[in-house]
MARGULUM-915352 format. One record per residue (C-alpha): residue number from 1; residue in one letter; x, y, z. Coordinates in nm, 4 decimals. Layout:
N
+-----+---------+----------+----------+----------+
: num : residuo :       c1 :       c2 :       c3 :
+-----+---------+----------+----------+----------+
: NUM :       a :        X :        Y :        Z :
...
+-----+---------+----------+----------+----------+
This chain:
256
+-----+---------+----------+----------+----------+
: num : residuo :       c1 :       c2 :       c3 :
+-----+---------+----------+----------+----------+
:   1 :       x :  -7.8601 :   8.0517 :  -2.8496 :
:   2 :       x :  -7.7297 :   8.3086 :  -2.6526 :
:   3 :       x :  -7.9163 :   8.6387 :  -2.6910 :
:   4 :       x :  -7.7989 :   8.9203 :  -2.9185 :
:   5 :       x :  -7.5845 :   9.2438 :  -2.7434 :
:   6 :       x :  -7.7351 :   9.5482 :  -2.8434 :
:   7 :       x :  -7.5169 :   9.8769 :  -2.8258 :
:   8 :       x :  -7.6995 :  10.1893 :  -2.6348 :
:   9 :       x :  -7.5405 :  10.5082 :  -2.7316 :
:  10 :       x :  -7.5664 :  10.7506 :  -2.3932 :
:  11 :       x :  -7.5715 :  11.0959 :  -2.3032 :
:  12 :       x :  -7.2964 :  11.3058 :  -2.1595 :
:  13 :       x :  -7.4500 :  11.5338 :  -1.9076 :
:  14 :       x :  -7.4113 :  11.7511 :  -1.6198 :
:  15 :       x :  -7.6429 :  11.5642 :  -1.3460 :
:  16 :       x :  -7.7804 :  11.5866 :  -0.9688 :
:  17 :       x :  -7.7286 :  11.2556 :  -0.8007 :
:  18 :       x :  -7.7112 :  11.0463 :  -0.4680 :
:  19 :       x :  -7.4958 :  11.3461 :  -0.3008 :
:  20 :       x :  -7.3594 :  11.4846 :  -0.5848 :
:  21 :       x :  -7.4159 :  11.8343 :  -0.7843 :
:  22 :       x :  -7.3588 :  11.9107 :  -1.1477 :
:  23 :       x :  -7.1398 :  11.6541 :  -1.1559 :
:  24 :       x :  -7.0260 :  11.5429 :  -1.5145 :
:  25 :       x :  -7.1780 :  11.1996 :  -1.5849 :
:  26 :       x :  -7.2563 :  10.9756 :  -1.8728 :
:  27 :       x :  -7.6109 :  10.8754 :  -1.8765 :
:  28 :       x :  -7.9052 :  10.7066 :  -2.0983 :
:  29 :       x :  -8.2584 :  10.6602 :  -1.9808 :
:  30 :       x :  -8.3200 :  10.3747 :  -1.7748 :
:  31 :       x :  -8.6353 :  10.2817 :  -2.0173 :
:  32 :       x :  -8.4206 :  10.1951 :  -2.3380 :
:  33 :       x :  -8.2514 :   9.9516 :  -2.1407 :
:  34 :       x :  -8.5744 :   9.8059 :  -1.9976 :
:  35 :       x :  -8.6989 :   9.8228 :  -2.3551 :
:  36 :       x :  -8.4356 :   9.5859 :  -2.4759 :
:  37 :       x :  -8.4512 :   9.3492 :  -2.2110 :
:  38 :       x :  -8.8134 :   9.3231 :  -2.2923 :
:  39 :       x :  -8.7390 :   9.2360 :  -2.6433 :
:  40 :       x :  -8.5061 :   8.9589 :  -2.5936 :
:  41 :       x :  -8.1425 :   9.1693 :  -2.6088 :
:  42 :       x :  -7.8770 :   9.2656 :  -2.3811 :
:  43 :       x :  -7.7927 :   9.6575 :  -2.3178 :
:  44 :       x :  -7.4297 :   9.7235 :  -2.3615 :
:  45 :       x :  -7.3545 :  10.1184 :  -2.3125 :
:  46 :       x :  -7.1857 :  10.3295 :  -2.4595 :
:  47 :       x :  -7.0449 :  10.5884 :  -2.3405 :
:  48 :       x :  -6.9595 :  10.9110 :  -2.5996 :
:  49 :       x :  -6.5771 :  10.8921 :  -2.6063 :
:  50 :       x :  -6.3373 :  10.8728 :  -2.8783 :
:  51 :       x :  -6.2498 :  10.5112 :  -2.8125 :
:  52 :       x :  -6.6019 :  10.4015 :  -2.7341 :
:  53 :       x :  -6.6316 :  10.2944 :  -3.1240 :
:  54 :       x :  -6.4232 :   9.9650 :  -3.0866 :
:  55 :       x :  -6.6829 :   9.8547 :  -2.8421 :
:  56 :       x :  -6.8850 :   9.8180 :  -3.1923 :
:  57 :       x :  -6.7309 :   9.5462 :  -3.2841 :
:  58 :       x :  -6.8473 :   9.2894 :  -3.0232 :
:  59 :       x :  -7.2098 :   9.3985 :  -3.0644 :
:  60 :       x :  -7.4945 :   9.2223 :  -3.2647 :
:  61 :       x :  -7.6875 :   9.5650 :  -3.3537 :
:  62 :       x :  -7.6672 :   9.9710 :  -3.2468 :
:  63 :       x :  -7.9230 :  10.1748 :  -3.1130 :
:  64 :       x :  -7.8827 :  10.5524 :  -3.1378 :
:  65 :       x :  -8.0499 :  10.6985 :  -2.8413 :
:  66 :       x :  -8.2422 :  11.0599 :  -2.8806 :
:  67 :       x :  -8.1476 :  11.3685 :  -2.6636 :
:  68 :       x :  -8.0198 :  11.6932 :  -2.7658 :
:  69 :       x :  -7.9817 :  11.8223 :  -3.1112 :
:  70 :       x :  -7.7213 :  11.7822 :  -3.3911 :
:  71 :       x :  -7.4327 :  12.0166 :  -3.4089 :
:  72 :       x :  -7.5728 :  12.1900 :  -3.7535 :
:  73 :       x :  -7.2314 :  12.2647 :  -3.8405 :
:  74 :       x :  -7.2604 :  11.8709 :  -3.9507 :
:  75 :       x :  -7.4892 :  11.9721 :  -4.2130 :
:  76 :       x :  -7.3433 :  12.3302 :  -4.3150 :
:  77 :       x :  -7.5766 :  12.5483 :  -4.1540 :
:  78 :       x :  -7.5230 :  12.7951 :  -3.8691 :
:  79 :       x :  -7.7232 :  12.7350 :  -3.5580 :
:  80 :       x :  -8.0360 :  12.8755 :  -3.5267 :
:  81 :       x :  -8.2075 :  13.0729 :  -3.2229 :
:  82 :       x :  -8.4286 :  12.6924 :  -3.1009 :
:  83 :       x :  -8.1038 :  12.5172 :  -3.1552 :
:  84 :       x :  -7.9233 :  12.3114 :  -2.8557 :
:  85 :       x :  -7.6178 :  12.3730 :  -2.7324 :
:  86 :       x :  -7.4212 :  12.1771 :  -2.9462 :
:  87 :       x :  -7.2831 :  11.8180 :  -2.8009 :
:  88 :       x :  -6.9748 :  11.7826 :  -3.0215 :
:  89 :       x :  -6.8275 :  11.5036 :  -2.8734 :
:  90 :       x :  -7.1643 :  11.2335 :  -2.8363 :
:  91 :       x :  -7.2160 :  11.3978 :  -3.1947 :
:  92 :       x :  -6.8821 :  11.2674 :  -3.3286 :
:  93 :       x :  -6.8713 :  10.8972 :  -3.1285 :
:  94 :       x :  -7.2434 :  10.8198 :  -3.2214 :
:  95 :       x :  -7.1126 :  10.8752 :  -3.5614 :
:  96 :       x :  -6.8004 :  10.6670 :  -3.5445 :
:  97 :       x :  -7.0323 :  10.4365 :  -3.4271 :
:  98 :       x :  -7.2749 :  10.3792 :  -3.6958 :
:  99 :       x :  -7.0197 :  10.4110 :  -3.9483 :
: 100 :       x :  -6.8666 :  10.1141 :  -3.7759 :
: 101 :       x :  -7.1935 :   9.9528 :  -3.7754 :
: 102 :       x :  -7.2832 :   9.9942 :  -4.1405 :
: 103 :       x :  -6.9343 :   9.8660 :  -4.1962 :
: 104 :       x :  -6.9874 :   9.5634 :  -4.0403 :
: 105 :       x :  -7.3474 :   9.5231 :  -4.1631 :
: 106 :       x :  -7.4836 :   9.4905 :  -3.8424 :
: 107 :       x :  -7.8450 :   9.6007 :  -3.7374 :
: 108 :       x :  -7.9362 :   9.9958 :  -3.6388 :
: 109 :       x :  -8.2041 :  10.1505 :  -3.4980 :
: 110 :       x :  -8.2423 :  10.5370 :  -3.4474 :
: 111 :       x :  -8.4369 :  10.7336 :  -3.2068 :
: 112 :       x :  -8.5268 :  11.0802 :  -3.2694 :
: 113 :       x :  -8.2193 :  11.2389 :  -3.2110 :
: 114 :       x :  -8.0825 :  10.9181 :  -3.3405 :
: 115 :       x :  -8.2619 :  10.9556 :  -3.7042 :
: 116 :       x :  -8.1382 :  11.2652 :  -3.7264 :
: 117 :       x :  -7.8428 :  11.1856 :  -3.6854 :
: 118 :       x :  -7.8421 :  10.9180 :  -3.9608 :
: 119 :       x :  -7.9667 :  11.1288 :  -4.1676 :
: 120 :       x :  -7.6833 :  11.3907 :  -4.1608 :
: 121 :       x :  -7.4263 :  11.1282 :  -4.1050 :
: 122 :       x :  -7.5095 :  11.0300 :  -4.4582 :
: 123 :       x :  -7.5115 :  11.3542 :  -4.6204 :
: 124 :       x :  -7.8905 :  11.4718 :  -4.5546 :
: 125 :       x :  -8.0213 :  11.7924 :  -4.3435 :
: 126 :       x :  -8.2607 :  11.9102 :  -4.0448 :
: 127 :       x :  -8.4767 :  12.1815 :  -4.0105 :
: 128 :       x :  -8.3870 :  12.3415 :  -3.7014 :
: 129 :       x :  -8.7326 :  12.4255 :  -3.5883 :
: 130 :       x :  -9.0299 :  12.2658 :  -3.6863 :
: 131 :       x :  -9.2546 :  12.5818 :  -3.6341 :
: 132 :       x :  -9.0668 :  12.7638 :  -3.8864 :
: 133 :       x :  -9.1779 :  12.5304 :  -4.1374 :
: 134 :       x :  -9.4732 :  12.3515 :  -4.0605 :
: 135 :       x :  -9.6430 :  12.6159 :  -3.8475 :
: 136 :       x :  -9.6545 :  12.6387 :  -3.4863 :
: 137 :       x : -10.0047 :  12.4396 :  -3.4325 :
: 138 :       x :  -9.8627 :  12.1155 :  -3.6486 :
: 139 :       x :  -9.5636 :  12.1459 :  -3.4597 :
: 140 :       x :  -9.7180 :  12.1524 :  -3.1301 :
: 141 :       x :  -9.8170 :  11.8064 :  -3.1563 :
: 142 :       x :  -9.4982 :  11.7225 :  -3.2083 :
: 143 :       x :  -9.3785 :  11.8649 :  -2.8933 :
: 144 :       x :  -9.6213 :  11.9192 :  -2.6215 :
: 145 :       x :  -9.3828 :  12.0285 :  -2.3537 :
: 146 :       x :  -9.1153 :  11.9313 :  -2.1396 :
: 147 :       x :  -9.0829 :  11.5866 :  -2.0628 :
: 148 :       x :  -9.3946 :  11.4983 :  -2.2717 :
: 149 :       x :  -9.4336 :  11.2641 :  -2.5613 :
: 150 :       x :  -9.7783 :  11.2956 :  -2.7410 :
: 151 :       x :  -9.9377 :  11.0332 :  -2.9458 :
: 152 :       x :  -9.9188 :  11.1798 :  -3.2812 :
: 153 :       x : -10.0604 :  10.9763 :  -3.5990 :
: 154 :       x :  -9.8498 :  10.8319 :  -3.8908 :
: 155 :       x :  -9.9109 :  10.6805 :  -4.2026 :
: 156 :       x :  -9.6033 :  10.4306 :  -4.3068 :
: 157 :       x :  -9.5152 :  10.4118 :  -4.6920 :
: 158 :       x :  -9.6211 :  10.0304 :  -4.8390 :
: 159 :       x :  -9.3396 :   9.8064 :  -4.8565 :
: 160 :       x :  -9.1122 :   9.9783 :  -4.6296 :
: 161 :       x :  -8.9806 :   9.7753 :  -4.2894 :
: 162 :       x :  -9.1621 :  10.0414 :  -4.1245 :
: 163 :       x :  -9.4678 :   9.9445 :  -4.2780 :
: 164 :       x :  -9.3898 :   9.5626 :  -4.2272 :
: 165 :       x :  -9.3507 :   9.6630 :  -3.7987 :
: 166 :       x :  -9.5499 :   9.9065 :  -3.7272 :
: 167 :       x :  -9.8193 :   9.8509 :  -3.9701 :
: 168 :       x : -10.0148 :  10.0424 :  -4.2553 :
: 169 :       x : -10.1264 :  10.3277 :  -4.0402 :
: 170 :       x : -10.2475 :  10.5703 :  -3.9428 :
: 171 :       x : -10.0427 :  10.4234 :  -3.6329 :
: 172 :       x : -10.0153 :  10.6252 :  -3.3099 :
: 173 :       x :  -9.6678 :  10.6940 :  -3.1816 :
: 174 :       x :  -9.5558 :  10.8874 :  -2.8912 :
: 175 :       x :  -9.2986 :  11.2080 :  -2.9776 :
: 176 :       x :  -9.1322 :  11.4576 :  -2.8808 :
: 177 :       x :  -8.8554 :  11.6252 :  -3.1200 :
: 178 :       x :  -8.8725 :  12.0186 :  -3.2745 :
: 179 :       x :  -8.6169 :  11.9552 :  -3.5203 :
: 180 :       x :  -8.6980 :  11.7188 :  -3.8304 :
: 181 :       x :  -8.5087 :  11.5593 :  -4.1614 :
: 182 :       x :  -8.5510 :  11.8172 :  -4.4583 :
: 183 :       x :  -8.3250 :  11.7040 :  -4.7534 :
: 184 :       x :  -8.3253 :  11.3292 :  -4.7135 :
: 185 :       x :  -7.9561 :  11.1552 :  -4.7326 :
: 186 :       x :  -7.8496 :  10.9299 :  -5.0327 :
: 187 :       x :  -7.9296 :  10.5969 :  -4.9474 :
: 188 :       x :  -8.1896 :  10.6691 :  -4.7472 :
: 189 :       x :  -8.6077 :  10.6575 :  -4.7825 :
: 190 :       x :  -8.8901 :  10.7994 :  -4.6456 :
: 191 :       x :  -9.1242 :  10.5719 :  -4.4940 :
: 192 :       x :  -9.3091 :  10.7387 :  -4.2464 :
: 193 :       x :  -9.4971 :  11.0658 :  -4.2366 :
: 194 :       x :  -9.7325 :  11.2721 :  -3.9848 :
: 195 :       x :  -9.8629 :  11.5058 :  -4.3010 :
: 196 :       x :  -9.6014 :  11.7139 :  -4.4297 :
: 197 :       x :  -9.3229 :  11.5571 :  -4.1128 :
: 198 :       x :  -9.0575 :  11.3143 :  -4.1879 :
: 199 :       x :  -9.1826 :  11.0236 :  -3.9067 :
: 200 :       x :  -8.9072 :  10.7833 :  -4.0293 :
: 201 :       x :  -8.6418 :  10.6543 :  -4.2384 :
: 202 :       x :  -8.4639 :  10.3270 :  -4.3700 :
: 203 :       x :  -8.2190 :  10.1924 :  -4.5582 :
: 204 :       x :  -8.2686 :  10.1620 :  -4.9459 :
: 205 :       x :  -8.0610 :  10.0684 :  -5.1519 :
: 206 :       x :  -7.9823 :   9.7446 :  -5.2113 :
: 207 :       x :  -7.6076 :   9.7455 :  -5.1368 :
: 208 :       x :  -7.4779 :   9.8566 :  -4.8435 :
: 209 :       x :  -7.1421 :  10.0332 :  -4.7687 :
: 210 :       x :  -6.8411 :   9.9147 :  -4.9445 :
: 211 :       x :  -7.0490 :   9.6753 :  -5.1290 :
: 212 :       x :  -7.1766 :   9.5147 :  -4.8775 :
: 213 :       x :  -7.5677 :   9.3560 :  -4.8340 :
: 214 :       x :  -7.8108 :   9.6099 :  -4.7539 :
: 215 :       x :  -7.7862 :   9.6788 :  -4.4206 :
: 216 :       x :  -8.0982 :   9.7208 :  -4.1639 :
: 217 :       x :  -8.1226 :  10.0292 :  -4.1099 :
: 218 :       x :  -8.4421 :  10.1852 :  -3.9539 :
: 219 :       x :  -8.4957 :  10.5314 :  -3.7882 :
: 220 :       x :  -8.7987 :  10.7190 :  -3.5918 :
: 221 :       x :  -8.8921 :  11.0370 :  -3.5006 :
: 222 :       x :  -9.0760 :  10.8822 :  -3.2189 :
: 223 :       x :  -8.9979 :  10.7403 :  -2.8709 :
: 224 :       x :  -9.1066 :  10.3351 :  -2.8686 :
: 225 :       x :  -8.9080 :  10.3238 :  -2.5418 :
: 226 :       x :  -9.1835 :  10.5350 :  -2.3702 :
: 227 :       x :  -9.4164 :  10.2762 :  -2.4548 :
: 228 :       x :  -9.3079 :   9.9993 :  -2.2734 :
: 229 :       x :  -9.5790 :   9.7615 :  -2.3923 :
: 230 :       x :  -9.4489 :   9.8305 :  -2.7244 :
: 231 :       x :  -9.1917 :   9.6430 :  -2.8410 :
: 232 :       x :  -9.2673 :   9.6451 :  -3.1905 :
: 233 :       x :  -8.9865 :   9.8062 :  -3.2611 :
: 234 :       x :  -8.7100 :   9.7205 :  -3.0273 :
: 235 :       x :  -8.7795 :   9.3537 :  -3.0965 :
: 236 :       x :  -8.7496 :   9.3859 :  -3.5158 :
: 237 :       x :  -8.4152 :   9.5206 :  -3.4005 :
: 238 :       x :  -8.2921 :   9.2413 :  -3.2056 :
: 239 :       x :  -8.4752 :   8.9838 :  -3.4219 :
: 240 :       x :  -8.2560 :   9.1544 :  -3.7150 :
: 241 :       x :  -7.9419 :   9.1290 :  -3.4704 :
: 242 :       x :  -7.9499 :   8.7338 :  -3.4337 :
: 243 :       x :  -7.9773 :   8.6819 :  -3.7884 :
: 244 :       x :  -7.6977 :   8.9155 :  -3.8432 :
: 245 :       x :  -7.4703 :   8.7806 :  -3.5930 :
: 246 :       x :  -7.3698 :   8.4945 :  -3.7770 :
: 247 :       x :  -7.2491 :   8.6901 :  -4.0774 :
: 248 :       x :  -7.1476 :   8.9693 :  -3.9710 :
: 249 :       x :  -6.7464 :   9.0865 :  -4.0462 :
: 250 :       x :  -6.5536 :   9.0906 :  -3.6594 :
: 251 :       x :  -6.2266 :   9.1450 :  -3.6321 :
: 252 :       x :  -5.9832 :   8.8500 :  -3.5758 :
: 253 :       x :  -5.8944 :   8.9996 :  -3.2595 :
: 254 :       x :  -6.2784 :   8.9248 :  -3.1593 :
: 255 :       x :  -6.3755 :   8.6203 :  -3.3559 :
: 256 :       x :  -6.5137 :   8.3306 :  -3.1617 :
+-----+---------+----------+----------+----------+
């Protein structure tokens, strides 16, 4: 059986490089790629254009990569002072791409940014800044610093996927994010806390979109791809993506 392609949504940066300067690239850290090679999948990029959705439908499952924050115009609110610079354009194609996703019923897995952005894809908030809400000591754990991911302690809900891959807790996860969900989408559960912060989300309800089966949907707050003896994660993904592959709806354009 040949092994599953995995879609790997990427950044679109200004980047140093060989002998370039602030040139305009598209990039993705090279450890989610290394993290799905690990766990049995092949990396297919995307890139954050407008057509870049259509690459969706030769893929076996998504994974929304993390990175900078959500436009908050997605989720009526004006940005606040903490708030990225908004990325308009990854913001729209990772959305056009996990709409396409759920509409073909094919695996997704989020990543920080990435379950955020499910979240307010399907109709749920953020809050901006954790410290605002939580306090700035519980959010410091959270986010340590630049470039850091601290183990921070979760507890998953019973019965969830999350519980079923990561265990009953209190499991330690490595993270880095300052924004986190607030009003959770329709559709959508908890199933992972750190105290009082969202630490992830899944799918469910027991159709999908359009009436479809209930899709796998899974997202973290944490980085798994900075772990890379973890694969816990990563390979639930592409274990979900080769039993979807068979069923899933491909255009007759693509089929075969």
């Amino acid at each position: 059986m040949t092994r599953p392609l995995i879609g790997i949504s990427c950044y679109s940066e200004r980047a140093d490089y060989w002998i370039m300067r602030d040139d305009d690239v598209v990039l993705v850290p090279r450890t989610y790629v290394e993290m799905v090679l690990a766990a049995g999948g092949v990396p297919v990029l995307l890139a954050p254009t407008d057509g870049a959705v259509e690459a969706v439908d030769a893929l076996d499952g998504l994974l929304l990569t993390g990175g900078q924050d959500v436009d908050p115009a997605r989720y009526g609110q004006v940005a606040g002072a903490h708030t990225d610079t908004p990325r308009t354009g990854r913001d729209a194609a990772d959305v056009a791409a996990l709409h396409r996703a759920l509409g073909r019923g094919i695996p997704v897995l989020g990543v920080c940014r990435g379950l955020q952005l499910l979240n307010v894809a399907l109709g749920g908030t953020l809050h901006q800044h954790l410290p605002d809400v939580v306090g700035a000591q519980v959010a410091g754990a959270h986010s340590a610093g630049p470039g850091v991911y601290a183990p921070v302690p979760v507890l998953t809900e019973p019965g969830t996927r999350a519980a079923e891959i990561l265990g009953p807790g209190p499991v330690t996860v490595r993270c880095h994010h300052h924004q986190g969900v607030d009003r959770v989408a329709p559709g959508l559960r908890v199933s992972a806390r750190a105290g009082d912060v969202v630490e992830a989300l899944e799918w469910s309800d027991p159709s999908g979109p359009g009436g479809t089966d209930a899709p796998w949907v899974v997202g973290v707050q944490s980085h798994p791809e900075r772990d890379g003896e973890d694969l816990r994660l990563a390979g639930a993904l592409v274990a979900a993506a080769t039993r979807a592959r068979s069923r899933a709806v491909r255009p007759a354009r693509l089929a075969g």
